[in-house]
Residue frames relative to the residue before (quaternion, step in Angstrom):
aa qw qx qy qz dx dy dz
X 1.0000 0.0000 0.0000 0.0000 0.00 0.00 0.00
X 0.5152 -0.6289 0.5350 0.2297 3.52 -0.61 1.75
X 0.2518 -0.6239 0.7093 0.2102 4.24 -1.37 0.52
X 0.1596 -0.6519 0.7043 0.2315 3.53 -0.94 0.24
X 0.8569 -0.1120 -0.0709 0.4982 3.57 0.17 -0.63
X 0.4454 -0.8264 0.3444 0.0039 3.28 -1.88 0.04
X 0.3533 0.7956 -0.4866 -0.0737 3.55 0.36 -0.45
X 0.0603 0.7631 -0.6429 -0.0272 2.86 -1.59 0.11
X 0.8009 0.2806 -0.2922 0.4411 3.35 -1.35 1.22
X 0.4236 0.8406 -0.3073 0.1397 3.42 1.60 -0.57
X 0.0756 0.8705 -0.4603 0.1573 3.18 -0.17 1.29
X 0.2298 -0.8247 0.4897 -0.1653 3.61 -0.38 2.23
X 0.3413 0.7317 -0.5740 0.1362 3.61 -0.76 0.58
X 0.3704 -0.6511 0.6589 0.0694 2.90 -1.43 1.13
X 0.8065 -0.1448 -0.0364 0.5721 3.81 -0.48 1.42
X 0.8231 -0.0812 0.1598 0.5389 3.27 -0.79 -2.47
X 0.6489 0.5191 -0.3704 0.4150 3.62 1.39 0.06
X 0.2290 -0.7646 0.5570 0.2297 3.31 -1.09 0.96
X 0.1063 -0.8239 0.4643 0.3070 3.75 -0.28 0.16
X 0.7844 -0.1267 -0.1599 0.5857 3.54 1.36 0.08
X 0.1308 -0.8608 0.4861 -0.0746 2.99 -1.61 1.18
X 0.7151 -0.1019 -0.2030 0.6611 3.00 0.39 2.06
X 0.2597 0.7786 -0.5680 0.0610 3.51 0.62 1.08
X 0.1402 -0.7142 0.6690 0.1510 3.85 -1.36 0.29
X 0.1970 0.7919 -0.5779 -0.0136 2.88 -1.36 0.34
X 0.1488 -0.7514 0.6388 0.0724 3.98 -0.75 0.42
X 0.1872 -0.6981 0.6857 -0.0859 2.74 -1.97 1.31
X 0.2379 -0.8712 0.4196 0.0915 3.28 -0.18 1.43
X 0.5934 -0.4760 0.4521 0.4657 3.89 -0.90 0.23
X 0.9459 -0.0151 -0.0788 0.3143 3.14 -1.46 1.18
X 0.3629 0.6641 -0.3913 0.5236 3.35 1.60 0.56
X 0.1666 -0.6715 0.6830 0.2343 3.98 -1.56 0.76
X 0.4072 -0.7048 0.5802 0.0298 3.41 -0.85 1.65
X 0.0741 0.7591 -0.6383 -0.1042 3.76 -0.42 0.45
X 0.1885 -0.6044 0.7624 0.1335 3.71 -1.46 0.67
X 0.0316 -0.6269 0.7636 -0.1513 3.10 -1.72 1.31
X 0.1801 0.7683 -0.5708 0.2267 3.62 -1.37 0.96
X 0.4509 -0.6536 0.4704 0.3850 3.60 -0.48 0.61
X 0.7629 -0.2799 0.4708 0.3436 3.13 -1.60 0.05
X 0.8119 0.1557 -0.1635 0.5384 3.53 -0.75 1.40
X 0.4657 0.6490 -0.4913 0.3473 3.77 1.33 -0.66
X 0.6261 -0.5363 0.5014 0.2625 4.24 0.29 -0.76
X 0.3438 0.7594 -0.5234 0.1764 3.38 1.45 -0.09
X 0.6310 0.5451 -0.3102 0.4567 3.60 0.84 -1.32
X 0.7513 0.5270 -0.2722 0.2894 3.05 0.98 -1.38
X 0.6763 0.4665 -0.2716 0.5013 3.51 1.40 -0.30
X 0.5803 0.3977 -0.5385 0.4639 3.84 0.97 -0.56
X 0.5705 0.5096 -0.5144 0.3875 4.32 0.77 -0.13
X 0.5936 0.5399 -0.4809 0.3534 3.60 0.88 -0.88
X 0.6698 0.6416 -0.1799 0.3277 3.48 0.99 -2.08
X 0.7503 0.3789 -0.2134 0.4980 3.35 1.01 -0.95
X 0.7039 -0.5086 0.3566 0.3446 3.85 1.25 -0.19
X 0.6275 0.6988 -0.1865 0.2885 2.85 1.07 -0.96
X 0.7258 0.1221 -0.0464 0.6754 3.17 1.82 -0.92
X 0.3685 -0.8105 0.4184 0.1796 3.59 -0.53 1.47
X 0.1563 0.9010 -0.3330 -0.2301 4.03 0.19 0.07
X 0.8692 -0.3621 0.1406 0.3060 3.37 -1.46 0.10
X 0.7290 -0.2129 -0.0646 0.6474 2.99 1.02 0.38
X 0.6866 0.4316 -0.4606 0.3607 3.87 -2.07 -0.05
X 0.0637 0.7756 -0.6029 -0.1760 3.59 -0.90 -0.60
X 0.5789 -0.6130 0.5225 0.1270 2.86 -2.37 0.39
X 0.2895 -0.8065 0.5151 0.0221 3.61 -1.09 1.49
X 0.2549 -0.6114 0.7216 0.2013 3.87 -0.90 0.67
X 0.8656 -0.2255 0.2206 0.3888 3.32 -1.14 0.06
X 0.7410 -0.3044 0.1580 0.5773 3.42 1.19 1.14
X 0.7515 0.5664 -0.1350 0.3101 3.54 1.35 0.27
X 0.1006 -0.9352 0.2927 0.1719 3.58 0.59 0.87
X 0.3699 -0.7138 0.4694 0.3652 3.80 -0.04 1.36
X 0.5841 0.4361 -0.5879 0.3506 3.60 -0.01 -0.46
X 0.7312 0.5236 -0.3076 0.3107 3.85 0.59 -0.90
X 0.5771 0.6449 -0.3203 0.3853 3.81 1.55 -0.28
X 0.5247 -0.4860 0.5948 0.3670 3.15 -1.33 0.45
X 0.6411 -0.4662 0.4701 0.3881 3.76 -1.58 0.39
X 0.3884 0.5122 -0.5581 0.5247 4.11 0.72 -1.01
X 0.9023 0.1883 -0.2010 0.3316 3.27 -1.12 -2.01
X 0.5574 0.5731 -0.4469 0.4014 3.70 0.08 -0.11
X 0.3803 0.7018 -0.2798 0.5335 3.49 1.49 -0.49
X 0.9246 0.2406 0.0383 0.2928 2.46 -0.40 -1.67
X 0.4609 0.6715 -0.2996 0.4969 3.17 1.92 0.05
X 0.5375 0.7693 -0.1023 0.3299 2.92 1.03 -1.58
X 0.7471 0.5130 -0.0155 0.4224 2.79 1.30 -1.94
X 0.5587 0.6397 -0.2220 0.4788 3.41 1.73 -0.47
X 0.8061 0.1540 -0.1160 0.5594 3.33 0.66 -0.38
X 0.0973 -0.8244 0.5531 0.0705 3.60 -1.48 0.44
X 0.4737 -0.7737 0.4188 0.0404 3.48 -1.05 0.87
X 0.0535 -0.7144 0.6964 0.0415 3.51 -0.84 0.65
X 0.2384 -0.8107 0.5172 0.1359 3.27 -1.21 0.92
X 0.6200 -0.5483 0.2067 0.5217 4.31 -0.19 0.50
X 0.8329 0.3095 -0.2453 0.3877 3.41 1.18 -0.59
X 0.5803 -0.5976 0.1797 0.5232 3.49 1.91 0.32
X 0.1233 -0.8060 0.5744 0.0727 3.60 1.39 -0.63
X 0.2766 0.5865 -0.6855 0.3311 3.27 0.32 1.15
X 0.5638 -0.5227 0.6217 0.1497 3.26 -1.78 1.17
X 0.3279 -0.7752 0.5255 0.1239 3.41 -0.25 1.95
X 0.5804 0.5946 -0.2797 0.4809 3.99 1.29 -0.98
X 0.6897 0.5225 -0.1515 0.4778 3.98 1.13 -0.71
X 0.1621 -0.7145 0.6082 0.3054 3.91 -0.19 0.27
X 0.7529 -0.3181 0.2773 0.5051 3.74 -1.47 0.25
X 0.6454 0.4925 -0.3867 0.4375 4.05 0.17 -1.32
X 0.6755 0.4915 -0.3180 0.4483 3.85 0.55 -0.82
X 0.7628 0.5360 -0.1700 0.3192 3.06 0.69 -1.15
X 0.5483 0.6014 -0.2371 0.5305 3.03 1.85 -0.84
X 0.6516 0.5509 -0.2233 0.4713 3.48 0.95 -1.67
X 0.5546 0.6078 -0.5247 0.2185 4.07 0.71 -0.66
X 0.5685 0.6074 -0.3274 0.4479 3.81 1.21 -0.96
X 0.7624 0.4642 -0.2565 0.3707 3.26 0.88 -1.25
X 0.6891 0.4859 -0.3443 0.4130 3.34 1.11 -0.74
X 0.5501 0.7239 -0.2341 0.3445 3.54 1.09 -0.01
X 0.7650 0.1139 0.1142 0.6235 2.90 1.75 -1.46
X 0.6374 0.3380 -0.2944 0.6268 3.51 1.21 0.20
X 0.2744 -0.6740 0.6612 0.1821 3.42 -1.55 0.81
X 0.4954 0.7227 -0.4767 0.0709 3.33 0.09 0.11
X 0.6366 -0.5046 0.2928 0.5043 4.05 -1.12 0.60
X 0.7189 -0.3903 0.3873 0.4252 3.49 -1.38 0.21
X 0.6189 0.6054 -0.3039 0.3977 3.55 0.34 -1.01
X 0.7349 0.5628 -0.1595 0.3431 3.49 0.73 -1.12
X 0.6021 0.6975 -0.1228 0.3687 2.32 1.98 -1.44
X 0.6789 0.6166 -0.0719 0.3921 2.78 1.25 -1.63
X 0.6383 0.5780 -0.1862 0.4731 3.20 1.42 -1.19
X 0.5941 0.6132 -0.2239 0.4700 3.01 0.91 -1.23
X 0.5680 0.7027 -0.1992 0.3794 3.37 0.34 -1.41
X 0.7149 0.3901 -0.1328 0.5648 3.22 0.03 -2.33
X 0.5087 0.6109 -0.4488 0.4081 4.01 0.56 -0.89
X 0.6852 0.5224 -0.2799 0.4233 3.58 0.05 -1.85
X 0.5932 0.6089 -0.3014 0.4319 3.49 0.87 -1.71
X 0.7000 0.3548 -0.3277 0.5261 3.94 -0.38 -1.70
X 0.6316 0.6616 -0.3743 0.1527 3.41 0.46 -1.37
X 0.8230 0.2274 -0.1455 0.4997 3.59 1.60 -1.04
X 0.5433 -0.7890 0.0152 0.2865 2.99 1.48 1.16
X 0.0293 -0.8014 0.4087 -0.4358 2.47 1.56 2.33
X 0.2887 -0.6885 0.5590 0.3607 3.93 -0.33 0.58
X 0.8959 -0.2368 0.2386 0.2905 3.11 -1.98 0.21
X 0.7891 0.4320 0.1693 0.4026 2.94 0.59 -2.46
X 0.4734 0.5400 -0.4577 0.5243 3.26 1.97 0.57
X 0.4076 0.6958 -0.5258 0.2707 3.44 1.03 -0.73
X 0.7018 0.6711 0.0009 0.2389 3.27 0.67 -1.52
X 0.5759 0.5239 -0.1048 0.6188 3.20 1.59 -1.21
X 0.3796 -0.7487 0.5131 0.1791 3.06 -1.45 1.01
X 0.6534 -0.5038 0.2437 0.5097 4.06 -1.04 0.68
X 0.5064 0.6482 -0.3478 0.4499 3.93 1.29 -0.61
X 0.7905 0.4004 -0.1253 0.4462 3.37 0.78 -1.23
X 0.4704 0.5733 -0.3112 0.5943 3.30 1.75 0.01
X 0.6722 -0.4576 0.5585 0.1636 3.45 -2.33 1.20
X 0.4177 -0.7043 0.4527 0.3530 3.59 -0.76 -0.07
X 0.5163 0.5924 -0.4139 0.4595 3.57 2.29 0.31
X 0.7261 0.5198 -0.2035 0.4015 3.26 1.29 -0.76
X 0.6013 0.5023 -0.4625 0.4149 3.00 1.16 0.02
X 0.3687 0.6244 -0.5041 0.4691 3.57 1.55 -0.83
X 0.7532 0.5725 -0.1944 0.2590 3.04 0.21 -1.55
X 0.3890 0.7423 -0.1141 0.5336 3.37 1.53 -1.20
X 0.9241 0.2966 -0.0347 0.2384 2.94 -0.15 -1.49
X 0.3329 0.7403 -0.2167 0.5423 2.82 2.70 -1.10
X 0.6595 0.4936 -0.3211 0.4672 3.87 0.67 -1.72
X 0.8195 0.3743 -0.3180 0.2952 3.39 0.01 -0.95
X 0.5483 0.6396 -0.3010 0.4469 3.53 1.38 -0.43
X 0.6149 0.5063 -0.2101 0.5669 3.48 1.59 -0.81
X 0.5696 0.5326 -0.6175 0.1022 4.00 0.65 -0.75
X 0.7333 0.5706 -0.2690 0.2536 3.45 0.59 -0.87
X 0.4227 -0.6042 0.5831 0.3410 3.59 1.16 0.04
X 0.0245 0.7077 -0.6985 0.1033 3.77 0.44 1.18
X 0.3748 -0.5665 0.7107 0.1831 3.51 -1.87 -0.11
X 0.7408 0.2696 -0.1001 0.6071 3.96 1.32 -0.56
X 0.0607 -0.8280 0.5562 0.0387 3.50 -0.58 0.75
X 0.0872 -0.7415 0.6357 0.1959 3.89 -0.15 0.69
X 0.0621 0.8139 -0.5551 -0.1598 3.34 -1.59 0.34
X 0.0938 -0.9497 0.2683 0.1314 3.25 -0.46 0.93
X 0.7207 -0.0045 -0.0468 0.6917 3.63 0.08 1.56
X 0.2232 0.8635 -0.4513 -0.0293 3.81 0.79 0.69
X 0.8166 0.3193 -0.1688 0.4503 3.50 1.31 0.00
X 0.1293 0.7269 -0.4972 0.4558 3.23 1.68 1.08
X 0.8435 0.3091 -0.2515 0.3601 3.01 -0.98 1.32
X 0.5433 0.6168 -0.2028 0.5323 2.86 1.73 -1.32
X 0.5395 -0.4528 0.6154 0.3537 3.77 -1.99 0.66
X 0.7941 -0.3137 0.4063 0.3255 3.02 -2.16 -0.39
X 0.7900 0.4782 -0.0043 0.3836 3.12 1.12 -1.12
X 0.5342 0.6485 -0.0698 0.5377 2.60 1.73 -0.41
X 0.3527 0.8069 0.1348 0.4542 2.91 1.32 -1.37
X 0.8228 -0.0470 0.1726 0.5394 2.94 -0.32 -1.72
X 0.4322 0.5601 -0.5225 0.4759 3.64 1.09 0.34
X 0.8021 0.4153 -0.1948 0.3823 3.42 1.05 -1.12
X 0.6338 0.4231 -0.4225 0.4907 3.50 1.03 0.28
X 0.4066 0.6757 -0.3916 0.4741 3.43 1.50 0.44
X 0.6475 0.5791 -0.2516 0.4268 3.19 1.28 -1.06
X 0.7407 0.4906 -0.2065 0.4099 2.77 0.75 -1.68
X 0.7558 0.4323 -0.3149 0.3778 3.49 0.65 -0.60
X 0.5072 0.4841 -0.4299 0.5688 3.95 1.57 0.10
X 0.6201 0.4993 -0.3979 0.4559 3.60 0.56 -0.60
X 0.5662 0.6427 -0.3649 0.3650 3.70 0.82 -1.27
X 0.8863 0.3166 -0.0619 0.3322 3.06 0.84 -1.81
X 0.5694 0.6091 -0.2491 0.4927 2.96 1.78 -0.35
X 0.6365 0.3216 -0.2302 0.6621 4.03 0.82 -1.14
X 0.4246 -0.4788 0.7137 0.2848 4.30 0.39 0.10
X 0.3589 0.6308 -0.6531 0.2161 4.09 -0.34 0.93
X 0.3343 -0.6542 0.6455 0.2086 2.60 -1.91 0.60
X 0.0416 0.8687 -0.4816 -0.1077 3.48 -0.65 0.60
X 0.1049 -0.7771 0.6193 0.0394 3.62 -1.25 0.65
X 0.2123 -0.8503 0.4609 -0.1394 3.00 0.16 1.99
X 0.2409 -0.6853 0.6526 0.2154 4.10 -0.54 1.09
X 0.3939 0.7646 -0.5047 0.0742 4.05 -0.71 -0.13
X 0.5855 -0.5778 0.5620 0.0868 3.61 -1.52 1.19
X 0.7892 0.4573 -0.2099 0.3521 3.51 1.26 -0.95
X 0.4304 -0.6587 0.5697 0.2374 3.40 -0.37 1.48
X 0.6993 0.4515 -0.4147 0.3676 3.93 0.09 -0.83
X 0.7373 0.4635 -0.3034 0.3867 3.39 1.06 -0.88
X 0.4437 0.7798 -0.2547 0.3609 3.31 1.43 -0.69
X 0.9290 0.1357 -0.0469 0.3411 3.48 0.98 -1.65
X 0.3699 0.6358 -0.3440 0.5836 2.58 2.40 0.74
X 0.7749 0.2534 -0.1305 0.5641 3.90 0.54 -0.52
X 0.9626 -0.1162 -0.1865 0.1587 3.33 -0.19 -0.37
X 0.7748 -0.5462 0.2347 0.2150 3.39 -1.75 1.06
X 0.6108 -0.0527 -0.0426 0.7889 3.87 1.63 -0.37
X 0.2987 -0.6214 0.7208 0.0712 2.48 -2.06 0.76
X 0.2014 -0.7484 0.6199 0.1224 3.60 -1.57 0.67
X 0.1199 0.8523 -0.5084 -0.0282 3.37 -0.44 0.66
X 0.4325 -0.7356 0.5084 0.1156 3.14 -0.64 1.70
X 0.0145 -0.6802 0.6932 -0.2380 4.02 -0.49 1.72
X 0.8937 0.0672 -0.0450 0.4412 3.36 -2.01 0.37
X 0.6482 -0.4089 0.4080 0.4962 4.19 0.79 0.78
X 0.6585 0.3523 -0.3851 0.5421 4.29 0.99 0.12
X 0.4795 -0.5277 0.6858 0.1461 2.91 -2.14 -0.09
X 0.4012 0.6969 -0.5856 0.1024 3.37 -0.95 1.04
X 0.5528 -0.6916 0.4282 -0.1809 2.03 -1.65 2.49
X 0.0797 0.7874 -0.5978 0.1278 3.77 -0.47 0.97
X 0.5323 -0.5159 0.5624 0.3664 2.99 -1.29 -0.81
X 0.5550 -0.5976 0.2564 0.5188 3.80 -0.45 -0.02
X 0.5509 0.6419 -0.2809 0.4534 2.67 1.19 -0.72
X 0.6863 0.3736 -0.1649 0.6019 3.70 0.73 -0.65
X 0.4162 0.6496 -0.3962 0.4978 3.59 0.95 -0.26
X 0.8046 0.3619 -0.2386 0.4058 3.32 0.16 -1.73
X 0.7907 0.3895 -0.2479 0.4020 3.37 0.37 -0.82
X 0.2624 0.7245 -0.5676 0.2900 3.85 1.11 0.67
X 0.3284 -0.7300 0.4960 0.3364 3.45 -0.91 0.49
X 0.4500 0.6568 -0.5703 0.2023 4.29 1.08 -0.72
X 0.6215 -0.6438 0.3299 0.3007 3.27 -1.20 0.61
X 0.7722 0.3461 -0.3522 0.3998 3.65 1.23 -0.71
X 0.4593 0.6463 -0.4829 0.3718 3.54 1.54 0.10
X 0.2435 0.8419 -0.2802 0.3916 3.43 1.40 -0.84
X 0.8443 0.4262 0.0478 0.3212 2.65 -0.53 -2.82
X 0.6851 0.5145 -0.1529 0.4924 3.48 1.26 -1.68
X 0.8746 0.1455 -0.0783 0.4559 3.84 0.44 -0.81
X 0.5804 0.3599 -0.4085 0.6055 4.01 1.48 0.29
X 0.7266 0.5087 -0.3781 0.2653 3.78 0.24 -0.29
X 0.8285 -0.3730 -0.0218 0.4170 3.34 -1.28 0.82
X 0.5218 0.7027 -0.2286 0.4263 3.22 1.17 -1.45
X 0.7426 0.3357 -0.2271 0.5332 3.42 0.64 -1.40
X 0.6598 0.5526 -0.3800 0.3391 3.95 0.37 -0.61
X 0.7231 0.4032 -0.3462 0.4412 3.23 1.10 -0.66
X 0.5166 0.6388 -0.3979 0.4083 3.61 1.15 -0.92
X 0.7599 0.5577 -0.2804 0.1816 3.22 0.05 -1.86
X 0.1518 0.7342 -0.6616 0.0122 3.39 -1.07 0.70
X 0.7248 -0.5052 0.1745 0.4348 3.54 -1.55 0.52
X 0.3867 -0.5171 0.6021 0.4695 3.79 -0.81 0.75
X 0.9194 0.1777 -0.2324 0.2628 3.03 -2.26 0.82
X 0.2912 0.7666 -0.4154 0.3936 3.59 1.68 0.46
């Protein structure tokens, strides 16, 4: 089984707080990774580390056996170009309607005439089962599913191979929600993604994905769910046997 990405040794602190210290962690090909972590654990802090954005204090981070700090700008580019991001609140460009917003990736890394653009675009749009005529609509004029949703398009223009999400159904109803981990799992299987998904939601957790990392004591430990549940640390425990979790839980892949 092919890794796509890596870390290892990763080690973050902010002054006298460390927030991790010697984390690993491994994402396999074609697999939905969930991160999970209490409050203050670093989740955010690591999808910045993973994505580059934040350099840390020591260990480092691998694309398919590759370390961006080590690339020339060309291949970093073109790395870049491999993988796409959602952020917890959608970070759509409030000044941009959805079609713009979609097109920013493209205009960066694709030459193509306006027209195409456009087409293209509206594609991404239907693609996360966004009508036409949202394309069009500004993020104001937009649901708080559709922007998830919205935001889903723009992470996709490039035909990534890696898909980070962060917190993708915070905020969202029940129904919602679960409309969207529907998505995510026809896209998964349909575009062949890899995804590495930050999220709080237990519902989303044992509907989509196949191992879970949870990020305890400044580490990371990685299981299946299955193997998840039956960990003995006390706040894994706390997070997937307690009440909360009994009622939620249903069979992964049900």
């Amino acid at each position: 089984m092919r890794t796509m990405l890596e870390a290892h040794g990763i080690v973050n602190r902010f002054g006298a707080q460390t927030v991790h210290n010697g984390l690993d962690m491994q994402v396999y090909e074609g697999e939905i990774f969930g991160i999970v972590g209490g409050t203050g654990a670093g989740k955010t802090v690591l999808l910045r580390t993973l994505l580059g954005l934040q350099r840390p204090e020591a260990g480092s981070v691998r694309f398919l056996g590759r370390d961006p700090h080590s690339l020339s700008p060309a291949e970093l580019t073109a790395l870049k170009a491999s993988y796409g991001v959602t952020f917890q609140q959608g970070a759509l460009f409030t000044s941009l309607n959805l079609k713009q917003n979609v097109q920013l990736p493209m205009l960066e890394h694709l030459r193509l005439p306006a027209r195409a653009l456009d087409e293209l675009a509206v594609l991404k749009v239907c693609l996360v089962g966004l009508p036409p005529d949202a394309a069009d609509k500004y993020p104001a004029q937009l649901s708080g599913g559709m922007v998830k949703r919205g935001a889903l398009a723009r992470a996709l223009a490039l035909d990534p191979i890696l898909l980070f999400l962060d917190e993708p159904t915070s905020g969202l109803d029940p129904i919602g929600a679960a409309a969207f981990d529907e998505l995510l799992l026809y896209l998964q299987k349909q575009l062949q993604l890899t995804v590495v998904m930050i999220t709080h939601d237990l519902d989303s957790i044992f509907r989509t994905c196949n191992r879970v990392g949870v990020i305890v004591d400044g580490h990371m430990i990685s299981d299946t769910l299955d193997g998840i549940m039956h960990n003995p640390h006390p706040w894994i425990r706390a997070y997937f046997q307690g009440e909360r979790a009994r009622q939620r839980r249903r069979p992964h892949g049900a």
